[in-house]
C-alpha positions, -999 to 999 in steps of 0.1 A, spaced: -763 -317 669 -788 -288 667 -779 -277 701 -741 -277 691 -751 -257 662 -772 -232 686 -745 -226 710 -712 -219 682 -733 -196 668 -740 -175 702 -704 -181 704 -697 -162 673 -711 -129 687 -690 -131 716 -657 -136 691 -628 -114 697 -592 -110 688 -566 -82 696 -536 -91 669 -537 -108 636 -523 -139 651 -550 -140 676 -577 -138 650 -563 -166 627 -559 -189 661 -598 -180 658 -602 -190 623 -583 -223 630 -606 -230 656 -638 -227 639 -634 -231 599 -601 -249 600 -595 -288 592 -601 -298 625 -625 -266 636 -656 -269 653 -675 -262 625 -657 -284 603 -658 -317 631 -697 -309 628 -696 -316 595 -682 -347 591 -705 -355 619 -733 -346 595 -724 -376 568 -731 -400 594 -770 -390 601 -796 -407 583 -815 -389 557 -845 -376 575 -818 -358 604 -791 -346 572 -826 -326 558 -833 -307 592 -802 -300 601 -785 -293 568 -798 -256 566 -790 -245 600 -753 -261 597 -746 -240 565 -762 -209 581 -738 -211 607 -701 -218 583 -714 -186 566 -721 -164 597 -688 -179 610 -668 -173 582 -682 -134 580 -679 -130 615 -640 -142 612 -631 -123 584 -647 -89 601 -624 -95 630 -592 -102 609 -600 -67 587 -605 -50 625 -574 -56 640 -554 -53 610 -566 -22 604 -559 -16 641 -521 -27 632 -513 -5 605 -527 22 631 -500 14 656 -471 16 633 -477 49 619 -461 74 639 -481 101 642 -455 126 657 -428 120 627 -423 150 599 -440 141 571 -418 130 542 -414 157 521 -420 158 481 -390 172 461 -395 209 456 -399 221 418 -380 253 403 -386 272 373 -368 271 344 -336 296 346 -347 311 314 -381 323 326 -363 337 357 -343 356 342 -368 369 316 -388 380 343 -362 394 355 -352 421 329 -391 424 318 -397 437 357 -363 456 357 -379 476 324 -412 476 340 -401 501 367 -390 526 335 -424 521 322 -425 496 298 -455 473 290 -450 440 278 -463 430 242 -463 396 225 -474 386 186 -474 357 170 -447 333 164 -458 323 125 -454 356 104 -454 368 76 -424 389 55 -440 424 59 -434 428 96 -408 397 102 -384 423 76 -397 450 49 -415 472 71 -384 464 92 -363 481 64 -353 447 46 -365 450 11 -368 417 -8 -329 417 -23 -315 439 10 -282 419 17 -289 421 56 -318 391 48 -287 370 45 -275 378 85 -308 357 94 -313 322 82 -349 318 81 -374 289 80 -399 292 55 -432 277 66 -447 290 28 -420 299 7 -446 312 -20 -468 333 2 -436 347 29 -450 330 56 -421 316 81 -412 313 114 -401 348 132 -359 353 132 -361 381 159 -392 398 180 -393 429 165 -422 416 141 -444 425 178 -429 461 178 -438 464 138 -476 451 154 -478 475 182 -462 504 154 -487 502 133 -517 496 159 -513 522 188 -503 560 190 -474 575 200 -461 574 228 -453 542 225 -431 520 251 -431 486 248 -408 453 259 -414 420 235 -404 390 254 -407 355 228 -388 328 216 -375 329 178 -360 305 149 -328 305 129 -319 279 107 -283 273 125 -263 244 137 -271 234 169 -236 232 188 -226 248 229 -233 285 214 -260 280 189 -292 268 184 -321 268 157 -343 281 190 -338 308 214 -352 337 234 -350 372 227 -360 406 243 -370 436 223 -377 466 234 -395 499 214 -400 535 228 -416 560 204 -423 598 211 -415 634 202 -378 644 213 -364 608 222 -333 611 220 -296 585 220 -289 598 253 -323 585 266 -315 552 250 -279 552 268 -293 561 301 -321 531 298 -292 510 292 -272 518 320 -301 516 346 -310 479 330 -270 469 332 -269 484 369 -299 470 379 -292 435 365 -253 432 373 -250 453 399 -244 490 407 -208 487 398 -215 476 363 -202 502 332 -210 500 296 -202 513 262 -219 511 230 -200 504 203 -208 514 158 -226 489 147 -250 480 117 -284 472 121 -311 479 90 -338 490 114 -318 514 138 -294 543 121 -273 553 145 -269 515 156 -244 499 183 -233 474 202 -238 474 242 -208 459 258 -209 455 299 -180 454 318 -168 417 327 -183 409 363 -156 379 366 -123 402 363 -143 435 375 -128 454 342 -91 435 341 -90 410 312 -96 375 317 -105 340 300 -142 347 298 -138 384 281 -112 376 259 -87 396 282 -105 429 269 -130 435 302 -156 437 284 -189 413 275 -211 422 243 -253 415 257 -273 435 231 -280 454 206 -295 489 202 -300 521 180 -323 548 171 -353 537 153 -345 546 115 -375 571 101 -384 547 73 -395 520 99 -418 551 115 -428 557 84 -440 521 68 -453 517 100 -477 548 97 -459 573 125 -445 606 109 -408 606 116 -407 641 112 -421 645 147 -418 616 165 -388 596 172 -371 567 192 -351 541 202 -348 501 205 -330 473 215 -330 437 218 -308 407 239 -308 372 240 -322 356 269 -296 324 266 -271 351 266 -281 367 295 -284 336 315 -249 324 305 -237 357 323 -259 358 354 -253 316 357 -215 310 343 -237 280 317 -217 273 291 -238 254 269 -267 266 252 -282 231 248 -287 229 289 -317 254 288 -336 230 263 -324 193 273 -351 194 305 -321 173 329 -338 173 362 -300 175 371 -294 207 357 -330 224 361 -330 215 401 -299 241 406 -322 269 402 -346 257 432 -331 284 453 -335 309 430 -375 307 429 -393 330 445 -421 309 464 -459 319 447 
């Protein structure tokens, strides 16, 4: 029996198998119920005492050099067969592309169109307090126009609440820089409305502030028109309309003429043309002046939009609650519209 045990295991070195179902013949053969291995086993029972206590040693050596030397041939060649079914020469299977969020396209969009004017972006805080959120603003504490913003009070007690519009930033930049000033304030801001198709308690705005000696409403109109051209297209008119605002006297509305009907009347204009996108005015000289600036020489102009609105225009979306309801469904129709980084 020792010599049988000598020659399987020079055998063993000389194992080889090309397929899976080669190397399990080979296991079959050697460690199976009626392997080699195994035969020499039962073969074992039958020795007397004094041969099971030579031989006992060497026949376990050789199951466990068998049973390593197997299992290292069925991990080569099934490695070896995953190999040959990858095909190396296929396009590899590609991962669904992202896109950013239409919002933050088109915000980047007006803040570059500005940009090219000379505007610098500023940002604040989105917890404020009353001072710079309304009375440097030109809202004192019983002003009616409080009442056209629903606000949410984080401290009722010490006026600290969540911003209704971003020109708490310009009241910042006001009161920290010099004149000339000429800044765009991109952020999102809180109402206390129903949420419904054209309203929500959340949504973007973009204010912008320009602050120096001569500015006049013709400067203003002329930024507006550049913006509305740039953005719409060169074919795009606009008018301003009276308006109220507490921190702008003159104040108006900036209407654009409807892109959908070119100027004729249609569903989406109300059959009038035009589209109302912002509003705008020359800074009123009490704002200047709680702000530290002296009105008496310096003056200006500001505006703000809504970014929702914007993107309704550009992207014919006719619900506001799409741009906050992350459907993959929705989001993905704006892959063609990123620029790649």
């Amino acid at each position: 029996m020792l010599d049988q045990i000598q020659q399987l295991q020079s055998a063993l070195s000389n194992l080889a198998a090309s397929t899976p179902e080669e190397a399990e013949q080979l296991r079959i053969a050697y460690l199976g119920k009626k392997g080699r291995i195994t035969q020499l086993f039962e073969s074992f029972r039958q020795l007397p005492p004094e041969e099971k206590r030579q031989l006992g040693a060497a026949l376990n050596e050789l199951k466990q050099e068998a049973t390593v030397r197997i299992k290292e041939i069925l991990a080569s060649v099934a490695t070896q067969s995953v190999q040959q079914t990858i095909d190396l020469t296929r396009p590899a299977v590609p991962y669904p592309q992202g896109s950013r969020h239409p919002l933050t396209l088109i915000q980047e969009e007006i803040c570059n169109i500005f940009e090219r004017m000379g505007f610098s972006i500023a940002e604040g805080p989105e917890v404020e307090d009353d001072w710079h959120v309304f009375e440097a603003l030109n809202f004192p504490p019983d002003h009616p126009a409080r009442d056209m913003q629903d606000t949410f009070f984080v401290d009722h007690k010490s006026n600290i609440l969540l911003r209704t519009h971003t020109s708490s930033v310009q009241t910042r930049v006001m009161k920290s820089q010099e004149p000339p000033i000429r800044v765009l304030c991109p952020g999102r801001v809180y109402r206390n409305e129903a949420i419904s198709a054209r309203a929500h308690c959340f949504f973007h705005q973009i204010e912008g502030l320009y602050i120096d000696r001569n500015v006049s409403y013709a400067d203003l109109r002329e930024a507006l028109l550049f913006f509305a051209q740039s953005l719409f297209g060169a074919d795009t008119q606009i008018r301003l309309r009276p308006s109220y605002f507490p921190f702008t006297e003159p104040s108006a509305e900036m209407d654009i003429s409807c892109g959908l009907c070119h100027g004729e009347g249609c569903g989406f204009c109300k059959h009038t043309g035009w589209v109302e996108i912002l509003g705008c005015g020359m800074v009123d000289p009490n704002v200047l002046e709680n702000c530290g600036i002296d009105s008496s020489v310096y003056s200006g102009y500001a505006f703000g939009l809504g970014v929702e609105r914007i993107a309704n225009l550009k992207y014919n979306v006719k619900d506001l609650r799409y741009f906050s309801e992350n459907n993959l469904d929705f989001l993905s129709q704006f892959t063609a519209h990123t620029t790649p980084l």
